[in-house]
C-alpha positions in Angstrom: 122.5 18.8 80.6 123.3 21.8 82.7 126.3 23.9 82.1 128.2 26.0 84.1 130.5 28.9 83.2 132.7 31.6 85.5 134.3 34.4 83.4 137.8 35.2 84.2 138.5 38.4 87.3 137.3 41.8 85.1 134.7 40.3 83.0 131.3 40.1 83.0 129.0 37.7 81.4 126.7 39.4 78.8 124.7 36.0 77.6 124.7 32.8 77.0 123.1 29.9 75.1 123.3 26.5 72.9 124.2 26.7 69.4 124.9 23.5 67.6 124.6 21.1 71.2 127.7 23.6 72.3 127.5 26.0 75.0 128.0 29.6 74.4 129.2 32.0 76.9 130.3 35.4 76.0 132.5 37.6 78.8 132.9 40.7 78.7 135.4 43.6 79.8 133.6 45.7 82.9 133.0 49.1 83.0 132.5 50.3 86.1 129.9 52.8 86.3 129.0 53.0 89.9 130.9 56.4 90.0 128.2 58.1 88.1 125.4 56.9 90.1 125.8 59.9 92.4 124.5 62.1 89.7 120.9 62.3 88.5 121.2 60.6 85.1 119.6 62.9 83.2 123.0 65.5 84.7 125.7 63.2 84.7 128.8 65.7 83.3 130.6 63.3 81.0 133.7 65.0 79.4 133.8 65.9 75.3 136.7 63.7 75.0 136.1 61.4 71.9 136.8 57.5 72.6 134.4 55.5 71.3 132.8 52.4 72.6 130.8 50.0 71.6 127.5 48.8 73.8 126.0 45.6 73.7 123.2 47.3 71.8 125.7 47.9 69.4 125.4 51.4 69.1 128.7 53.3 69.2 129.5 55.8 72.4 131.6 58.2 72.5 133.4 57.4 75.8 132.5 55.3 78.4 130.7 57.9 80.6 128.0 58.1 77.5 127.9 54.0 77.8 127.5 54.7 81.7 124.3 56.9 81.1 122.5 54.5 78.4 123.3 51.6 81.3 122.3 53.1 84.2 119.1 54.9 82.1 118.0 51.1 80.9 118.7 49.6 84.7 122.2 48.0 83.3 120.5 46.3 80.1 123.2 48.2 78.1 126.8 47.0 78.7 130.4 47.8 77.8 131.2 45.4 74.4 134.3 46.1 73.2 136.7 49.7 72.5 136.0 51.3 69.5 133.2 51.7 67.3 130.9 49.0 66.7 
């Protein structure tokens, strides 16, 4: 049986999978992080400001330019999950 899923305008899907003969599917929120690709990553100026977010590694950023520089560092294998910490 083949499933097929679209995630609503803004989301992303993360993964998906059977559990129990039920499709999962989890969307996500999207980040956009194309604006930092102009920078070398290892200089990407992300402000001090402290508002935490939570990657799909679940490790706990704290703001979404630090989230920007693990994704772009691992190729995008690191996404936004959720605001706040994890």
């Amino acid at each position: 049986m083949v499933f097929c899923f679209q995630c609503n305008r803004g989301q992303d899907s993360l993964a998906w999978g059977l559990r129990e003969k039920q499709a999962i599917l989890l969307c996500l929120p999207q980040v956009d992080c194309s604006i930092y690709k102009k920078y070398p990553v290892v200089a990407i100026p992300c402000p001090i400001t402290y508002l935490p977010v939570c990657g799909s590694d679940y490790i706990t950023y704290g703001n979404e330019c630090h989230l920007c520089t693990e994704s772009l560092k691992s190729n995008g294998k690191i996404q936004f999950l959720h605001e706040g910490r994890c």
